[in-house]
LOGURO-557325 format. One record per atom (N, C-alpha, C, O): residue number from 1; residue in one letter; atom name; x, y, z. Coordinates in Angstrom, 3 decimals, padded with zeros to 6 digits. Example, Ala and Ser with C-alpha at 12.3 -4.5 7.8 and 13.67 -1.06 7.14 Angstrom:
LOGURO-557325
     i   aa   at         xx         yy         zz
     1    a    N    013.190   -005.690    007.800
     1    a   CA    012.300   -004.500    007.800
     1    a    C    013.200   -003.300    007.800
     1    a    O    014.236   -003.319    008.465
     2    s    N    012.850   -002.250    007.080
     2    s   CA    013.670   -001.060    007.140
     2    s    C    012.900    000.030    007.870
     2    s    O    013.409    001.138    008.039
//
This chain:
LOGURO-557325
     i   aa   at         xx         yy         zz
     1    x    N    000.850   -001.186    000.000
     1    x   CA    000.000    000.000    000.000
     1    x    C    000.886    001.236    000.000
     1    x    O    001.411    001.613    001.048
     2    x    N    001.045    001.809   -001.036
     2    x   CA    001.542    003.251   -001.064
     2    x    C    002.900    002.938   -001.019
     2    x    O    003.752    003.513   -000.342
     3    x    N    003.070    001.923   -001.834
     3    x   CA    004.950    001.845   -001.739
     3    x    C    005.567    002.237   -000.288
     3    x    O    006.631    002.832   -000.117
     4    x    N    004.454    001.666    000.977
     4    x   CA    005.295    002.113    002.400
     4    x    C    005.870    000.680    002.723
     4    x    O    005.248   -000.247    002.205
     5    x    N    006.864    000.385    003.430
     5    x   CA    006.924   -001.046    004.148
     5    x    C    005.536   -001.142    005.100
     5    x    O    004.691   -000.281    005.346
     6    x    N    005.654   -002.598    005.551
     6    x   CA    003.791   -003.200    005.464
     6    x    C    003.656   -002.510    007.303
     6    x    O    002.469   -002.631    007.606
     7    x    N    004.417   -001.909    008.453
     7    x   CA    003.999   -001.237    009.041
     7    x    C    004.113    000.016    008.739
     7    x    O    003.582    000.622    009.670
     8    x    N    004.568    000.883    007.838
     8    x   CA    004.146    001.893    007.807
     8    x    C    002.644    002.171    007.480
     8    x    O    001.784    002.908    007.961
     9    x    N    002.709    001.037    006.198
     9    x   CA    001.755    001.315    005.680
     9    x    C   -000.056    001.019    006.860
     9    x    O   -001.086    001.642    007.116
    10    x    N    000.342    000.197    007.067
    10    x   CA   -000.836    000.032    008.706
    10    x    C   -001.180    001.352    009.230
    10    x    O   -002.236    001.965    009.387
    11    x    N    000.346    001.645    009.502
    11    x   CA   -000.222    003.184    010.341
    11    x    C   -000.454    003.885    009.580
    11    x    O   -001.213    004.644    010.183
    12    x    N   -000.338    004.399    008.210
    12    x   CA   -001.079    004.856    007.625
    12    x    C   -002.889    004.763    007.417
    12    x    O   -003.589    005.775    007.398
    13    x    N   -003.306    003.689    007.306
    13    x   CA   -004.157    002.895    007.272
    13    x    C   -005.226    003.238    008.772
    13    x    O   -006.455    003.300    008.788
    14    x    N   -004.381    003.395    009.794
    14    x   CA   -004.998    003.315    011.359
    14    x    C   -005.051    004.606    011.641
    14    x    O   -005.846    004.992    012.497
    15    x    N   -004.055    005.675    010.841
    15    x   CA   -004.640    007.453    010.813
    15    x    C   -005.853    007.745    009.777
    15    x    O   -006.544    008.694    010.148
    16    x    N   -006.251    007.169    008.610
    16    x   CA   -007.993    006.822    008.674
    16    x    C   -008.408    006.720    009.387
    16    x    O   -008.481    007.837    009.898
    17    x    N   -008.904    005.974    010.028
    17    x   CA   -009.554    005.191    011.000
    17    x    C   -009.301    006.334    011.951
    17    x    O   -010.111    007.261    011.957
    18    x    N   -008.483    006.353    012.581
    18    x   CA   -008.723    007.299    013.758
    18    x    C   -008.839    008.856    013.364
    18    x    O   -008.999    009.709    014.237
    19    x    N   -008.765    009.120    012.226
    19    x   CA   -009.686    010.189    011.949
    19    x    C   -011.247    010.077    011.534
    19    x    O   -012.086    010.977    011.566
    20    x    N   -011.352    009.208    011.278
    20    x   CA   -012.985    008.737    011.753
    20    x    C   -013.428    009.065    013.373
    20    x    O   -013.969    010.128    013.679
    21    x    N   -013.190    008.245    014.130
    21    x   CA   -013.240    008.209    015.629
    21    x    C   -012.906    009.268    015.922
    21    x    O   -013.243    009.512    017.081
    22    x    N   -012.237    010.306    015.307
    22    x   CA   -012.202    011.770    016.156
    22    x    C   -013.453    012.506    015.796
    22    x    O   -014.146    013.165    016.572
    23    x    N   -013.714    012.252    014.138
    23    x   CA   -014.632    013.131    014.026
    23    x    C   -016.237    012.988    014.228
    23    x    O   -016.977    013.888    013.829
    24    x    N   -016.788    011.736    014.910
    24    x   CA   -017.625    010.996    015.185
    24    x    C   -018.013    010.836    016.582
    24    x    O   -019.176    010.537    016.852
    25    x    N   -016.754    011.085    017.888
    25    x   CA   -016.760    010.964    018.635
    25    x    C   -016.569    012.133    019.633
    25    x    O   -017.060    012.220    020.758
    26    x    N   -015.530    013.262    018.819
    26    x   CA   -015.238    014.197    019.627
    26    x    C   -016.871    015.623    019.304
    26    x    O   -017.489    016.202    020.198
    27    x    N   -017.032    015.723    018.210
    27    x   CA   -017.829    017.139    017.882
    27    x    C   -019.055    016.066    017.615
    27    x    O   -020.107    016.656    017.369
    28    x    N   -019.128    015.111    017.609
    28    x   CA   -020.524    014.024    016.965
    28    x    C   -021.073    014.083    015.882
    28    x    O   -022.294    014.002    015.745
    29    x    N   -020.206    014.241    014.895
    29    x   CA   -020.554    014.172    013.477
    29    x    C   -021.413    012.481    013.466
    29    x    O   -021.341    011.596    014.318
    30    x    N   -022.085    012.503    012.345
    30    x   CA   -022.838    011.630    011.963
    30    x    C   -021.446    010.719    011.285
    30    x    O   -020.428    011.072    010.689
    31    x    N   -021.884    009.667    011.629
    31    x   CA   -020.758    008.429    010.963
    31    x    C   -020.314    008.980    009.369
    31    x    O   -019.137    009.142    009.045
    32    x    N   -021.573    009.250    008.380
    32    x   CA   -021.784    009.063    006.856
    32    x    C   -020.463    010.569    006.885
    32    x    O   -019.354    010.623    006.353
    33    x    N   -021.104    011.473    007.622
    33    x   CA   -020.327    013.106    007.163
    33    x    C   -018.597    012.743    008.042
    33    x    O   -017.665    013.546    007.991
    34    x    N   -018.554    011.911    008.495
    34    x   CA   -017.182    011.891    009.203
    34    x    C   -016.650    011.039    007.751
    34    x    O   -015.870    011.623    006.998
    35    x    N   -016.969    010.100    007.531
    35    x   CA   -016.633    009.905    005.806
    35    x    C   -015.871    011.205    004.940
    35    x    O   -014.710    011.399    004.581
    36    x    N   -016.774    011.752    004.844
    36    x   CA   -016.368    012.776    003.712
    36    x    C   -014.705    013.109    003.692
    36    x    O   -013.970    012.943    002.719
    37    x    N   -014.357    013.556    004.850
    37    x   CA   -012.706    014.288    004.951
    37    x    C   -011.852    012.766    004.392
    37    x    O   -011.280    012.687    003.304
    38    x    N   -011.924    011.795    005.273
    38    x   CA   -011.306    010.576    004.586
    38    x    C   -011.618    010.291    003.150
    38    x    O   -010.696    010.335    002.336
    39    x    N   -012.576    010.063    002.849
    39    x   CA   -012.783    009.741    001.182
    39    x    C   -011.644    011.036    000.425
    39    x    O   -010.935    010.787   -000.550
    40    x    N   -011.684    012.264    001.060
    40    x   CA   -010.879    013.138    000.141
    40    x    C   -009.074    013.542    000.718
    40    x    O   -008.141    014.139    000.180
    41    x    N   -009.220    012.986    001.794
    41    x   CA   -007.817    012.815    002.111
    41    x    C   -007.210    011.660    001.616
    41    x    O   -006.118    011.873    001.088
    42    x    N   -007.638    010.354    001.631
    42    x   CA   -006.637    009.141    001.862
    42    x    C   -006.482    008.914    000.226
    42    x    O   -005.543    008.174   -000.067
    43    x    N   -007.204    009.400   -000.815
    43    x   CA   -006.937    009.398   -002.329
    43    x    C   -005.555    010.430   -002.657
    43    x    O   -004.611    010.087   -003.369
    44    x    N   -005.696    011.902   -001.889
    44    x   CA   -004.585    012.584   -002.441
    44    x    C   -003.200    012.221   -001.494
    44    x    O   -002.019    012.223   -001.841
    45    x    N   -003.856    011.887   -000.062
    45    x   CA   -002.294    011.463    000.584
    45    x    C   -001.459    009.977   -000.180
    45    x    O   -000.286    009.615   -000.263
    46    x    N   -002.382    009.588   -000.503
    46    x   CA   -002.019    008.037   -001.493
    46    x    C   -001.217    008.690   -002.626
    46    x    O   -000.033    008.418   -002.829
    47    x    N   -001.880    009.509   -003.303
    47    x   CA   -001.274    010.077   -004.771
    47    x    C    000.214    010.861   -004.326
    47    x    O    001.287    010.438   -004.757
    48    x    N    000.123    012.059   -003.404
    48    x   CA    001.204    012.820   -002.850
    48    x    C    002.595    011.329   -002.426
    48    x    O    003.613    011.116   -003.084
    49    x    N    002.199    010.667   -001.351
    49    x   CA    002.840    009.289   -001.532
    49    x    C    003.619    008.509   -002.257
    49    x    O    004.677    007.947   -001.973
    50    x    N    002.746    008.541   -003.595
    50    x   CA    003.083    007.773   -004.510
    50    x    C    004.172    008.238   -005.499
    50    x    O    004.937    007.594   -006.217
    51    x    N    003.994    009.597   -005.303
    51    x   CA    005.010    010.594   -006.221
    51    x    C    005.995    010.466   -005.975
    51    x    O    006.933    010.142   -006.703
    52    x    N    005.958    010.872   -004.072
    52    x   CA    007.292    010.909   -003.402
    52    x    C    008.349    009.293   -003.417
    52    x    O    009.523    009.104   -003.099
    53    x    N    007.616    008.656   -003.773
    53    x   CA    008.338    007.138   -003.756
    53    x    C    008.864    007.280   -004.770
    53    x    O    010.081    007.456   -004.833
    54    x    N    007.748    007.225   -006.289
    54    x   CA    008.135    007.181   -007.239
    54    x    C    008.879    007.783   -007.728
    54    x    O    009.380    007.279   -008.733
    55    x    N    009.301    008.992   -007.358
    55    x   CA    010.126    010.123   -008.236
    55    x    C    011.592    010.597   -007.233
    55    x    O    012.404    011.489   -007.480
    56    x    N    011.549    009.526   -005.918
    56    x   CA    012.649    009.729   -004.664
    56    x    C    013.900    009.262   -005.760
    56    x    O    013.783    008.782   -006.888
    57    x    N    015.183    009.607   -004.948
    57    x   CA    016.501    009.511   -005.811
    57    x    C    016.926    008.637   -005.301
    57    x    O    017.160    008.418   -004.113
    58    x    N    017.129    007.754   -006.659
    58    x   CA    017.864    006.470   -006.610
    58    x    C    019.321    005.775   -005.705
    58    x    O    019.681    004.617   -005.913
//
């Protein structure tokens, strides 16, 4: 996942997730609207990611 080694990539994976549980738990967003920020974060932090791997010096 994301060209990270397989614990990075977890914790990557588990800062989703616990940005869910903050935003659900702390201000009480509705489960569906605590969605939203993840659906539009974890696509561009994946892409930003992917660059930085892909385009890092050999």
């Amino acid at each position: 996942m994301l060209g990270l080694a397989p614990p990075n990539a977890n914790l990557a994976g588990y800062g989703a997730a616990a940005l869910v549980y903050l935003l659900v738990k702390r201000p009480g967003w509705p489960f569906w609207l605590a969605l939203v920020p993840v659906v539009l974060a974890v696509p561009a932090l994946s892409f930003a990611l992917s660059k930085l791997w892909a385009l890092r010096a050999a």
